[in-house]
C-alpha positions as CSV (number, residue, x, y, z in Angstrom):
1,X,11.4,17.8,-13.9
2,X,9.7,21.3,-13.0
3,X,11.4,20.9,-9.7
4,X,14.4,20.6,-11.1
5,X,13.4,23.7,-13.7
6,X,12.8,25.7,-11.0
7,X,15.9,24.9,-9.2
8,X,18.2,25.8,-12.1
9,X,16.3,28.9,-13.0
10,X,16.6,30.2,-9.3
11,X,20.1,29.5,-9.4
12,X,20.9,31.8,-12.7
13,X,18.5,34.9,-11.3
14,X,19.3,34.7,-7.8
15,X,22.6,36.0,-6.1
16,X,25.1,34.1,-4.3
17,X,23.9,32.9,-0.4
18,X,24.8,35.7,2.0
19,X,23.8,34.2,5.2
20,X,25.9,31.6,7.0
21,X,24.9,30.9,10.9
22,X,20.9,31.1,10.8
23,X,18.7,28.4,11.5
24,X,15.6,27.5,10.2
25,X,12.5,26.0,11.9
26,X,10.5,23.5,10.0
27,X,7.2,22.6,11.5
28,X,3.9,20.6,11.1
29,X,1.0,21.7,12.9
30,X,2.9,24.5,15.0
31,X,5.3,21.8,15.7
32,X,9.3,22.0,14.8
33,X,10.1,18.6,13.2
34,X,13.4,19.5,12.0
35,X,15.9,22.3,12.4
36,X,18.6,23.0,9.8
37,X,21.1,25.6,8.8
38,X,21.9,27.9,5.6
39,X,25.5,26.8,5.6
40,X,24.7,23.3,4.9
41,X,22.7,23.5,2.0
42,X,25.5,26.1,0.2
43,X,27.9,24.4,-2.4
44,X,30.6,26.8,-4.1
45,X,30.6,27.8,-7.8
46,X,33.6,29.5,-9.0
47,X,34.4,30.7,-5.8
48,X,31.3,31.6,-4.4
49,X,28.9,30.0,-2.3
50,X,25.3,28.5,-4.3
51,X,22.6,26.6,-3.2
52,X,23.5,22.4,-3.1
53,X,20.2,21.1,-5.2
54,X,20.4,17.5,-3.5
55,X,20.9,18.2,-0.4
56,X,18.1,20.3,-0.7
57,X,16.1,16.9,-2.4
58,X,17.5,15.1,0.5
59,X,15.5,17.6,2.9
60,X,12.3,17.2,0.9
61,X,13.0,13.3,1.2
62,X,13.8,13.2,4.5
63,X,10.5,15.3,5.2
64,X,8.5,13.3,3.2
65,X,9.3,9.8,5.1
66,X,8.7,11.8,8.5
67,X,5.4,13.4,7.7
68,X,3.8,11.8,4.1
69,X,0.5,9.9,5.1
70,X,-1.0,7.4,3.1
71,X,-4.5,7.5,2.0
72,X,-6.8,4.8,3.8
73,X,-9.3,3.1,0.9
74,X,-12.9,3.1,1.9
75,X,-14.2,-0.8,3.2
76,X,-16.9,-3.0,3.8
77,X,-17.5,-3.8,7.3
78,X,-18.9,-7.1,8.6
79,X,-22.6,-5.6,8.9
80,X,-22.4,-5.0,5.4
81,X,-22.1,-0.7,6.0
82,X,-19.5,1.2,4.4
83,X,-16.5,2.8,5.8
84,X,-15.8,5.9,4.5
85,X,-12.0,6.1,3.0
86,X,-9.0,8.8,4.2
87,X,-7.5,11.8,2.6
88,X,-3.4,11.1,2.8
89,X,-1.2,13.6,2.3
90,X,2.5,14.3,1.0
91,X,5.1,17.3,1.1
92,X,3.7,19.3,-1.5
93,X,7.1,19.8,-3.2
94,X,7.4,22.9,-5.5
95,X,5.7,25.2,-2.7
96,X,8.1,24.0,0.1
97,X,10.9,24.7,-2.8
98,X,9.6,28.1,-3.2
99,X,9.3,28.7,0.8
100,X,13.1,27.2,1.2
101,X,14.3,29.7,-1.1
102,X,12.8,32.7,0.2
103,X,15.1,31.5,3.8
104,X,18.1,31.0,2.1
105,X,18.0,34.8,0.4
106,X,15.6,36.4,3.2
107,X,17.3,37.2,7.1
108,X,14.1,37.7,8.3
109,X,12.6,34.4,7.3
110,X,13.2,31.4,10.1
111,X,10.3,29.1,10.1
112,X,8.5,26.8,7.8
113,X,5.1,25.2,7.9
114,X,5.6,22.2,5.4
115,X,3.0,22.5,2.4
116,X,1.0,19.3,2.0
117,X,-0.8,18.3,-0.5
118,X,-3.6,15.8,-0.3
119,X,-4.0,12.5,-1.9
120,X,-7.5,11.0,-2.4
121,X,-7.7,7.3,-1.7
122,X,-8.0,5.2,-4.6
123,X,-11.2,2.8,-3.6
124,X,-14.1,5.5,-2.2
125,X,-17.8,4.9,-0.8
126,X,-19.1,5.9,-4.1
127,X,-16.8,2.8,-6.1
128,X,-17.5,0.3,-3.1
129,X,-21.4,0.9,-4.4
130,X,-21.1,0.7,-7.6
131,X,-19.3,-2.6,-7.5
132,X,-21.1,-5.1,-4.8
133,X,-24.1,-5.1,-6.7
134,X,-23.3,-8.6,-8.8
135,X,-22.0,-11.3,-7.4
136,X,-19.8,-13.5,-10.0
137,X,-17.8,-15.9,-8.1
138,X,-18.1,-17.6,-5.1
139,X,-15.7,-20.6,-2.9
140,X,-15.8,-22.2,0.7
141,X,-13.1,-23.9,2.3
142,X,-13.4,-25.1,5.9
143,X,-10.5,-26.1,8.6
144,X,-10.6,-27.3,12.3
145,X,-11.0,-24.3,14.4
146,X,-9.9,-26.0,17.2
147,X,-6.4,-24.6,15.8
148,X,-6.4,-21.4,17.7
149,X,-3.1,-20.2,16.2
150,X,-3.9,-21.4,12.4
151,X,-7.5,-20.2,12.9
152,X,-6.0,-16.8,13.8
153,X,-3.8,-16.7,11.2
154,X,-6.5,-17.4,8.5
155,X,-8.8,-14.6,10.5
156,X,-6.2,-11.7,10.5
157,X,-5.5,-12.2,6.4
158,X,-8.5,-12.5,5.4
159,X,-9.4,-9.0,7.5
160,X,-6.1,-7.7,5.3
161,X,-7.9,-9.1,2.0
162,X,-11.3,-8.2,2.6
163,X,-12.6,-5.1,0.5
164,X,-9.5,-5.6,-1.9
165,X,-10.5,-3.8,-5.4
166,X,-8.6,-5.4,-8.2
167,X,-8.8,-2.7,-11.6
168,X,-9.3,-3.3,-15.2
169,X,-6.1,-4.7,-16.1
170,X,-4.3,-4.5,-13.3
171,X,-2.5,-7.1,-11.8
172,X,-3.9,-8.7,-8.3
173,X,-1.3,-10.2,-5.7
174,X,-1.9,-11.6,-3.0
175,X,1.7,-11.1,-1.0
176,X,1.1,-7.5,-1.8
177,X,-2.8,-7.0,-0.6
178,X,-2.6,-8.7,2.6
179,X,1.1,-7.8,3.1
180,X,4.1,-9.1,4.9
181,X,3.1,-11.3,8.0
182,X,5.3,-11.1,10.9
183,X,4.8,-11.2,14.9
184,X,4.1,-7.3,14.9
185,X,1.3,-7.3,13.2
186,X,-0.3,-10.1,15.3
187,X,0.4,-13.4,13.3
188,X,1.3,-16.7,14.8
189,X,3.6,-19.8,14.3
190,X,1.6,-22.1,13.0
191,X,2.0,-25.7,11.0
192,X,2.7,-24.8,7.0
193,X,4.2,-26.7,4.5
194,X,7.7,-26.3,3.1
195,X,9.4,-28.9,0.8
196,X,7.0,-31.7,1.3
197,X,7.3,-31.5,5.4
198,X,5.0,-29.9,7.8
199,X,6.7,-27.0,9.5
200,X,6.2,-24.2,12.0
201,X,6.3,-20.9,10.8
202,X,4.9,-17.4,11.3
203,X,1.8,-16.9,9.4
204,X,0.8,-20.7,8.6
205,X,-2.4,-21.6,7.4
206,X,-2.7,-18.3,5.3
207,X,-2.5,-20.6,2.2
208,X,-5.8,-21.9,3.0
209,X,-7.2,-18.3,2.2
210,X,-4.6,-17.8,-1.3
211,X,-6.3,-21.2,-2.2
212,X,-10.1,-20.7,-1.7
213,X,-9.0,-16.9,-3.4
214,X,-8.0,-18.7,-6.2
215,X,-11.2,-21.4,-6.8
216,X,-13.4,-18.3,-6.2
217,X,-11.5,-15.8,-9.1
218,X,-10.3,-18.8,-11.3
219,X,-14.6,-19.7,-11.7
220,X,-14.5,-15.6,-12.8
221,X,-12.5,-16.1,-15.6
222,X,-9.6,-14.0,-14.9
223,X,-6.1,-14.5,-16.1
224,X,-4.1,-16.3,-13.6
225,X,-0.8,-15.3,-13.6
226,X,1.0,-17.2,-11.2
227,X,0.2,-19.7,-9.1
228,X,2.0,-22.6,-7.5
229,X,0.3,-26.1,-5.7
230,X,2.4,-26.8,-2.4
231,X,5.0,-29.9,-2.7
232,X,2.4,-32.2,-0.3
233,X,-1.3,-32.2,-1.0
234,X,-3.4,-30.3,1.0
235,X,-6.6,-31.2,2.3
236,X,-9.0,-28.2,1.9
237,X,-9.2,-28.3,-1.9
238,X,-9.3,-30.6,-4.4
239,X,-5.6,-31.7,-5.8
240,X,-4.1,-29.3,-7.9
241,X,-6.1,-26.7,-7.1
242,X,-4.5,-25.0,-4.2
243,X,-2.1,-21.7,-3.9
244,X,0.3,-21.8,-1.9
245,X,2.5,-18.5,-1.0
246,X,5.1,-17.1,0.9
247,X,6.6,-13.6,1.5
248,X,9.9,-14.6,0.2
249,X,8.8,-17.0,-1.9
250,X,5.8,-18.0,-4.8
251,X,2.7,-15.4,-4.7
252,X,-0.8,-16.1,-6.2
253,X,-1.5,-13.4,-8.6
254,X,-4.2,-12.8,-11.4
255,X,-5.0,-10.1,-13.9
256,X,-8.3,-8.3,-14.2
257,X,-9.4,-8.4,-17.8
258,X,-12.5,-7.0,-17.9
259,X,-14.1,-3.8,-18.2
260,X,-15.4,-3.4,-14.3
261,X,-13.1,-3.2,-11.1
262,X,-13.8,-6.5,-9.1
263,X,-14.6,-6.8,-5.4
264,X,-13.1,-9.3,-3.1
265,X,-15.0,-10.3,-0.2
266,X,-13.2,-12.4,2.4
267,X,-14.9,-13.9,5.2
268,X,-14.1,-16.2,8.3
269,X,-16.9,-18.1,10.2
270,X,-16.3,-20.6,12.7
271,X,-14.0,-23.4,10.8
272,X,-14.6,-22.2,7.0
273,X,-13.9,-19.3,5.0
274,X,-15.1,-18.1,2.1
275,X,-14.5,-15.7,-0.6
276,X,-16.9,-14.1,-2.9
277,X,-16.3,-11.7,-6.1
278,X,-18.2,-9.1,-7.2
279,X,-18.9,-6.5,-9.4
280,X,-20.5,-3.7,-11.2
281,X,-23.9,-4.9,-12.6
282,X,-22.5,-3.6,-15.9
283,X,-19.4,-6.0,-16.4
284,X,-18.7,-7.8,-19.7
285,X,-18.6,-11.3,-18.7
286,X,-18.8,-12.4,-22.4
287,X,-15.7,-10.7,-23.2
């Protein structure tokens, strides 16, 4: 909204684009990561040429998906130390509006450095603290780790899982915290189970880890949300008590109703892993 403000003020006060053969450099770092033209962002008004608003958004986008960083949530590692989260960053959008603008009305303008404006992780050092101080739920699960493919599987989601913070009243899932699972990042075919018949697919034996999630928070007390028992029974849980998900398919996901973030802890040893839930020593478990 005040971008688009802005934009509609500049265009009453400010006179028609004169320029039409200059280039502009737009850099990062002292490096040019795009070159455009006045021309293309004109678009005529009653015969005379005025700045095209969305191509202009389109610039901003373009930059955004080229340069934008993500900030990188502080963890737990295996010795039990915390790592220390990671600024991100974005286009900072109003001042590269304002710099854009001076080009388009100013000869003598030609290069850009790309504002950024930094975006603080949302789990820091200081949180991870706070909230690994009480432990409230607990589950082990074990599997033959003689399967070197399912055993890797298992290992690289947990790794994804481990640290997760889950808010006061958000909504955990699990497709979404460990993420899409696919030969890039590392996982394996593996036997899974898909309408009642054992399979091979990339990423099996992750289900193992969505099920011993969901013995650990379901002891918690949180609101489960959605969860779905595969169509065979599986041997590392009781019946009925399994979770069984699927990028393109069911998800295992829970809501956080009390008053303190929770932890999730996920750990691999040998042929079982576990998953632990904690807290801050000031949660309402009563509630």
């Amino acid at each position: 909204m005040k971008i688009a403000l802005l934009s509609l003020c500049l265009l009453l006060v400010q006179p028609s684009v004169q320029k039409d053969d200059d280039h502009l450099s737009i850099t990062e770092d002292n490096k040019e990561i795009i070159n455009v033209n006045r021309k293309d962002f004109e678009a005529e008004f009653i015969g005379w040429p005025f700045v095209d608003q969305l191509k202009i958004q389109q610039l901003i986008d373009q930059l955004d998906d080229q340069i934008s960083q993500e900030p990188v949530n502080a963890k737990i590692a295996g010795s039990g130390e915390i790592i220390p989260g990671e600024d991100g960053y974005k286009v900072y959008q109003m001042k590269f509006m304002e710099k854009f603008y001076q080009y388009l009305y100013d000869a003598e303008v030609d290069t850009i450095s790309v504002p950024k404006i930094s975006i603080s992780p949302k789990v820091d050092s200081e949180l991870l603290a706070d909230i690994r101080t009480q432990q409230i739920g607990h589950y082990v699960t074990y599997f033959n780790s003689n399967n070197k493919k399912r055993s890797h599987n298992i290992r690289l989601a947990a790794e994804a899982l481990d640290s997760h913070v889950v808010f006061p009243g958000e909504i955990f899932s699990f497709n979404k915290a460990v993420g899409k699972r696919t030969k890039e990042k590392g996982y394996q075919n593996a036997p899974e189970i898909v309408k009642g018949k054992l399979t091979e697919g990339i990423g099996g034996g992750i289900c193992q880890l969505s099920s011993t999630l969901f013995n650990s928070v379901d002891k918690v007390g949180v609101k489960i949300v959605e969860r779905f028992s595969h169509s065979k029974r599986v041997p590392y849980v009781p019946q009925g008590r399994d979770a069984t998900v699927s990028w393109y398919g069911p998800d295992f996901t829970f809501k956080n109703q009390y008053n303190q973030p929770l932890l999730i802890r996920a750990r691999v040893d040998g042929g079982q892993v576990s998953v632990t839930i904690y807290s801050s020593d000031v949660i309402d478990l009563d509630q």
